[in-house]
C-alpha positions in Angstrom: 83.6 99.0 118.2 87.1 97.6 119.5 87.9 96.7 115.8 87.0 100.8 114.9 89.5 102.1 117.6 91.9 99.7 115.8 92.0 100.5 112.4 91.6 104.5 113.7 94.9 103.6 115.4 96.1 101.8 112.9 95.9 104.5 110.6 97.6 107.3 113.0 100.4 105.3 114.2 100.9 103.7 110.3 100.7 107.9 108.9 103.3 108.8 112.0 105.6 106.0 111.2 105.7 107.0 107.2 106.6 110.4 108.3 109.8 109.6 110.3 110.6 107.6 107.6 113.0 109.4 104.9 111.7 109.5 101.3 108.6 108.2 99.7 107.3 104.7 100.7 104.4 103.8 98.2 102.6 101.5 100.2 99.1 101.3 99.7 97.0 103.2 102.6 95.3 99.9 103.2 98.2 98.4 103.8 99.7 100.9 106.1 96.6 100.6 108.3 97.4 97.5 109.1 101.0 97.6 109.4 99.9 100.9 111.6 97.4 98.4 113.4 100.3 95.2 113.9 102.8 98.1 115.4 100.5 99.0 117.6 100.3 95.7 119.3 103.8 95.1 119.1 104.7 98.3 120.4 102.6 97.5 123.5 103.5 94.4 123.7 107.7 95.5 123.8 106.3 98.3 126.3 105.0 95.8 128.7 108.2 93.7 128.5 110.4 97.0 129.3 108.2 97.4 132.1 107.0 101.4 130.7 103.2 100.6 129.3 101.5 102.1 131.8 102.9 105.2 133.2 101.2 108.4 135.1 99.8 111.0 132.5 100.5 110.2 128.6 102.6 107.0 127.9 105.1 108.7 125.5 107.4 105.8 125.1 104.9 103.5 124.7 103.4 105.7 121.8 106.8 106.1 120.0 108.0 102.3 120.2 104.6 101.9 118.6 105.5 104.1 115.7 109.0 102.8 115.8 108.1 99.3 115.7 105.7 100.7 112.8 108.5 102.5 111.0 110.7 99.2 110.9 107.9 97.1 109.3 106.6 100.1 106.9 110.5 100.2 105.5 110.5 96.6 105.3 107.6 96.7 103.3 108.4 99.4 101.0 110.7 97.2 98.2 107.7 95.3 97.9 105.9 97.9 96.2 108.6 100.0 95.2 108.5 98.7 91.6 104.8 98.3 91.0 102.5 101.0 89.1 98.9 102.1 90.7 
């Protein structure tokens, strides 16, 4: 079930990141799933080193370094696949 919740995250934080980002990115949904899914973790793992993963109510800055963290590797990604067809 933990692998589920993943991809599930995965996909929201992956959708959130492409939306800050400016312009079209056409990277494949699989594949912003699991860039979705690997800033996630790294956004947890950067909020645990700032010392702000776990907070009282809703962890707001953990949830947008995860989307930043996201961002980054979605617009590194992106002139991969910028030149390809579907």
């Amino acid at each position: 079930m933990a692998i589920v919740w993943a991809l599930v995250a995965g996909l929201i934080v992956g959708l959130l990141a492409k939306l800050v980002l400016p312009g079209r990115q056409p990277v494949p949904l699989w594949l912003t799933v699991l860039i979705g899914a690997v800033g996630a973790l790294l956004g947890n793992a950067l909020a645990s080193y700032l010392g702000v993963r776990h907070t009282g109510g809703i962890d707001w800055v953990r949830h947008l370094l995860q989307v930043g963290v996201a961002a980054v590797l979605i617009a590194a990604a992106t002139p991969m696949y910028s030149g390809r067809r579907r």
